[in-house]
PLY file of the C-alpha trace (Angstrom):
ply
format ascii 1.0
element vertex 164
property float x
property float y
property float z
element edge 163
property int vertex1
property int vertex2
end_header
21.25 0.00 10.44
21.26 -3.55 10.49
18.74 -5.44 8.48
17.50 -6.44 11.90
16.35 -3.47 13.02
14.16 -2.62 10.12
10.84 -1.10 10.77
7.72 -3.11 12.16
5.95 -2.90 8.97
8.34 -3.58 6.82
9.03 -6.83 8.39
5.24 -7.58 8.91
3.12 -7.74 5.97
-0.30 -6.24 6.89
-2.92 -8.72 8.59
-6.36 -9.71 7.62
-7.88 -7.34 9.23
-6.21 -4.60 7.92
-6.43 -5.69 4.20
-10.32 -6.13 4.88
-10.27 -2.43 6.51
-8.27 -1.71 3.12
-11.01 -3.16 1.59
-13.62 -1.03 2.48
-12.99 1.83 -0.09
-13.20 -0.50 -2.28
-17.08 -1.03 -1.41
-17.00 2.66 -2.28
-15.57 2.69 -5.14
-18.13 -0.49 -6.80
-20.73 1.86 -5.25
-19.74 4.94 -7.75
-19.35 6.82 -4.35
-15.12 7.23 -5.11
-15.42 10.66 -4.73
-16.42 10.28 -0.84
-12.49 10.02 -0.88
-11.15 12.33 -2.54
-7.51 11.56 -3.89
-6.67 9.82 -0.05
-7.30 6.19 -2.10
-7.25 4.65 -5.42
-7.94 1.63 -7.22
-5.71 -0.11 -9.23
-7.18 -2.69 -11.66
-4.42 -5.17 -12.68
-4.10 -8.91 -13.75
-2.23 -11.42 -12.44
1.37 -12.32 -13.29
0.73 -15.88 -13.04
-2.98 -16.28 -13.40
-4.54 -13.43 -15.83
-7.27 -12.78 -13.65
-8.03 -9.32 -13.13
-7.90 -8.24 -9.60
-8.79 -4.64 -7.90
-6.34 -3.43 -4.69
-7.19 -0.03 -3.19
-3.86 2.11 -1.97
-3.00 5.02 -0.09
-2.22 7.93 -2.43
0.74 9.95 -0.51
1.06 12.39 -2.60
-1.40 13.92 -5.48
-0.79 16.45 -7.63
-3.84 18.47 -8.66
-1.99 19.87 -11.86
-0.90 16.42 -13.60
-2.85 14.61 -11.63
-0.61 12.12 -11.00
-0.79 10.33 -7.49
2.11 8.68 -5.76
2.01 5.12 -4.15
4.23 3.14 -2.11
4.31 -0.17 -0.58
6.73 -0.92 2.21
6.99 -4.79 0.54
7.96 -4.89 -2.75
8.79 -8.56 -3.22
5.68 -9.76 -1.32
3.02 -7.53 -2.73
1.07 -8.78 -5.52
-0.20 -5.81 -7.00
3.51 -4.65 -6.99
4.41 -7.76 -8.70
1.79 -7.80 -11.11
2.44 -3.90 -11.94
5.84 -4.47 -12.24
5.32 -7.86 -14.71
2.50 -5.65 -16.61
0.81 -1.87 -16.48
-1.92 -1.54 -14.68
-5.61 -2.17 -16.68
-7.49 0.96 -15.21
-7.23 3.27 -12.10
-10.27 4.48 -10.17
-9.49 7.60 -8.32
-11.63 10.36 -6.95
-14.56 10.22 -9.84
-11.85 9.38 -12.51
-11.71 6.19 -14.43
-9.14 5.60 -16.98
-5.97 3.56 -17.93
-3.29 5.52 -16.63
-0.22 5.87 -17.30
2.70 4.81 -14.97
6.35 4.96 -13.80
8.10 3.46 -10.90
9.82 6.18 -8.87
13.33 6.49 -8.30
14.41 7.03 -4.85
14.81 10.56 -4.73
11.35 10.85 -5.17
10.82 8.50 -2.75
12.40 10.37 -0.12
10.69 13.98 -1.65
7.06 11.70 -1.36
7.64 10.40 2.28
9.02 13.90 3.16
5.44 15.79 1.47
3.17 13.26 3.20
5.13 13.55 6.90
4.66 17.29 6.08
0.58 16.99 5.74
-0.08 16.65 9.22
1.29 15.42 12.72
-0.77 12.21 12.71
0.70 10.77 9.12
4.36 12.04 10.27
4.00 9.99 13.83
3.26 6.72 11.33
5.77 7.18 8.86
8.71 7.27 11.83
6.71 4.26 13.67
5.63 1.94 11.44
8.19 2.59 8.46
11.56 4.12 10.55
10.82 7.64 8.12
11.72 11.07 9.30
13.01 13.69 7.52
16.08 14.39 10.29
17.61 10.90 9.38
20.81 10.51 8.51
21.05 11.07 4.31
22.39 7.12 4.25
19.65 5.73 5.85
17.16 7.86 4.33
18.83 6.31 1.24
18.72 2.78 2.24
15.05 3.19 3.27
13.89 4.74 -0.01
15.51 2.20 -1.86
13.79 -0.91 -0.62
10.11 0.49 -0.95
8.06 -0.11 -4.22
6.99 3.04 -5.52
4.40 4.45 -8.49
3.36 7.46 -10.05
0.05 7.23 -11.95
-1.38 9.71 -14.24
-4.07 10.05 -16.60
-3.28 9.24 -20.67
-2.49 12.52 -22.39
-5.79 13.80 -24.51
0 1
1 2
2 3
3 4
4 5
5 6
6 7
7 8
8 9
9 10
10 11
11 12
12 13
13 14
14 15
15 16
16 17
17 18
18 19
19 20
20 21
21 22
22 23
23 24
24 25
25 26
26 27
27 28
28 29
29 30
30 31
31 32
32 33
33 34
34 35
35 36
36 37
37 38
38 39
39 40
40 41
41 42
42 43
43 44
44 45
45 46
46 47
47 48
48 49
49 50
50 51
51 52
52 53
53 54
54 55
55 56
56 57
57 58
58 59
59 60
60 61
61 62
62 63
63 64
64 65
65 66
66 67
67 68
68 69
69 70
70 71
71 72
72 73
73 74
74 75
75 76
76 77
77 78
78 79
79 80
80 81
81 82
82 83
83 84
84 85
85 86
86 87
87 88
88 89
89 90
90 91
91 92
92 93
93 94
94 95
95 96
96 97
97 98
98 99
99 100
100 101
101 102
102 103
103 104
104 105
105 106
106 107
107 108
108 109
109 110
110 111
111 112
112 113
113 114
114 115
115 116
116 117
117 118
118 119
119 120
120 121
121 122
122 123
123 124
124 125
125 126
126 127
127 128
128 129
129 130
130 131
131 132
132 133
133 134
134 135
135 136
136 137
137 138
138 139
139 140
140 141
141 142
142 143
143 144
144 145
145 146
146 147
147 148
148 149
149 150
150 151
151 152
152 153
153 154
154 155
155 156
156 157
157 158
158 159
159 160
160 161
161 162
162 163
């Protein structure tokens, strides 16, 4: 498809009011009270390419696996999102996740795992499958091409705790 046609959020980045709904774990995750979540969200501590500063952005985890734990992020803009940007100019500082603190380690994903990801999270319920198709074009009866082409414009991270 056409560049054109891409998905409403891909082609809007998200408003105010959804990064201060975003936000909110956040407030949860100051609070000590992370675990209220569960693995749904994390926090990524990370400076800034440009500045230094250290800055804290809460994500969706859409995929976490309780034996490595590593979690799976993705965000639909890669050249607009900071924390991408800054992740991708310098590992993150520290992840919050769950009651967890530590630096992780971390890995951009490949887009296979992409697709496997989107595919695992559509699975988890009707409500996250009816977003993926609307708000990102995603569903697992697309065409292999487009699934391709789709996968291979989103930013996406693995995270997982430093070996003991």
């Amino acid at each position: 498809m056409p560049l054109a046609a891409d998905p409403w959020l891909v082609s809007h980045p998200p408003s105010r009011t959804a990064r201060l709904l975003l936000s909110l774990p956040l407030l949860l995750y100051r609070c000590r009270l992370g675990w209220v979540l569960g693995h749904r969200f994390l926090v990524i501590c990370h400076r800034g390419r440009v500045s230094g500063q250290l800055h804290r952005t809460v994500v969706e985890v859409l995929r976490y696996d309780p034996l490595t734990q590593e979690a799976f992020v993705i965000t639909p803009w890669p050249t607009t999102a900071n924390w991408y940007r800054n992740l991708v100019a310098s590992p993150a500082v520290e992840l919050w996740i769950g009651r967890a603190r530590y630096q992780p380690q971390q890995r951009f994903l490949d887009p296979d795992e992409v697709e496997s990801t989107l595919d695992a999270y559509a699975q988890k319920g009707r409500g996250e499958a009816l977003g993926l198709r609307r708000l990102m074009g995603w569903s697992q009866d697309l065409p292999r091409e487009r699934r391709e082409e789709i996968a291979s414009r989103l930013g996406a991270l693995a995270f997982r705790p430093p070996p003991c």
